[in-house]
N, C-alpha and C positions, 0 to 999 in steps of 0.2 A: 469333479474338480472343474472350475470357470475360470478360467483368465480373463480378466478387465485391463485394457488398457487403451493409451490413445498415444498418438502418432503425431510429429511434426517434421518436416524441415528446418534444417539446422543453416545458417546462413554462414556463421561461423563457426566451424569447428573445434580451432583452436580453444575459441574465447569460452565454449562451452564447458570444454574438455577442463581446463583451467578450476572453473567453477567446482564441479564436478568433484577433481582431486581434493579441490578443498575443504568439500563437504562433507560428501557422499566414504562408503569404504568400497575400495576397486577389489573386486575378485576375480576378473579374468580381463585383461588388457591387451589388445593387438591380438585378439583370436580369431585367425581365418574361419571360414565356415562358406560350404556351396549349399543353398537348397534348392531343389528341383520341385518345384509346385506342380500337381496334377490335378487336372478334373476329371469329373464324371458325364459324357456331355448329357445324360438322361437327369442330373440331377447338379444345380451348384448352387448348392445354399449351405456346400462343405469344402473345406482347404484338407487336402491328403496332403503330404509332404517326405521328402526324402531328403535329409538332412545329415551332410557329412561335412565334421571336425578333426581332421589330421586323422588318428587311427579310430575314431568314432565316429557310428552310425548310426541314424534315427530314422522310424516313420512317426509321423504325427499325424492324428486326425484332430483338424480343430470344426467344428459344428457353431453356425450363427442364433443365437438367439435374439441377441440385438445388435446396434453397430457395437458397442462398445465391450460388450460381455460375450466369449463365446467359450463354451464347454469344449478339451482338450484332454486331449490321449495321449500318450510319447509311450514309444516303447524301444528301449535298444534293439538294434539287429546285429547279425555277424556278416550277415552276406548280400550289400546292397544288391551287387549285380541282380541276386536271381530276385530280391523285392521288384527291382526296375522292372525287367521281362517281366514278371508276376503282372505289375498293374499295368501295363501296356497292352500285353496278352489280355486283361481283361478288359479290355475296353479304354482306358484311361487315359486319355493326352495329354503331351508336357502344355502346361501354361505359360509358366516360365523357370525363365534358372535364375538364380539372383548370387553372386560374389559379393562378399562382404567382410568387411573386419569390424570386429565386435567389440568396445569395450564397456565391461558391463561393471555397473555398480548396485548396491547396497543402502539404500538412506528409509528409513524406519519401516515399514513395514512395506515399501515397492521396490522394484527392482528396475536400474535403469540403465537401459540400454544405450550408448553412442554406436552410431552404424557409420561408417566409411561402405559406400556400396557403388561396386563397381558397377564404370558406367552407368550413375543413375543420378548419384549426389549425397549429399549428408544428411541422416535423420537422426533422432532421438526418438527411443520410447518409454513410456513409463508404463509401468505393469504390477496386478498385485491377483495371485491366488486368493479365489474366495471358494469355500466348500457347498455354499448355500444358493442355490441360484434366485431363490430371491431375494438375496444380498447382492449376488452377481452384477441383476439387472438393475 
């Protein structure tokens, strides 16, 4: 599986948000979320990630093939704690943490993210699974 997507800042948040409801169909609105980005320093041409939602847990591995396409993993966990030690112990350093409130929408076949991101500022993403990566790319 490839996720393709692209990334902006949002200037205004509201006036996007606005749009958004109008259009698009909201499936998760005001959802916290912390993720903890890790490298590898022998290797970064990959994002590992640790990704927690109120009572859920993720790691992700997402793999570059170009800017805008990259091949992605998710797998639920039960127990970040011991993933955390896990990729630390093996080498891994935090890159960074990112705080963020999510509201994500639905409009035909991509999926679109509003980010509220602590201490950073406001983005938007748009994003759409593709299975073929040379569709991907």
């Amino acid at each position: 599986m490839y996720e393709v997507e692209l990334r902006a800042l949002v200037e205004d948040f509201n006036q996007i948000k606005e749009k958004l409801d109008s259009l698009a169909k909201p499936s998760q609105l005001g959802k916290k979320e912390v993720t903890i980005f890790f490298i590898n320093p022998n290797k970064k041409d990959f994002d590992l990630r640790l990704r927690m939602q109120k009572d859920k847990y993720f790691l992700s591995f997402k793999d570059s093939i170009s800017k805008t396409a990259r091949k992605e993993i998710e797998s639920d966990i039960s127990n970040p704690q011991a993933i955390y030690s896990l990729l630390l112990e093996s080498g891994f350093k935090i890159k960074m943490i990112v705080a963020r409130i999510k509201h994500n929408y639905s409009y035909d076949k991509f999926d679109i993210l509003l980010n509220r991101v602590i201490d950073w500022g406001d983005a938007i993403e748009v994003e759409s699974i593709i299975n073929n990566e040379t569709s991907a790319e």
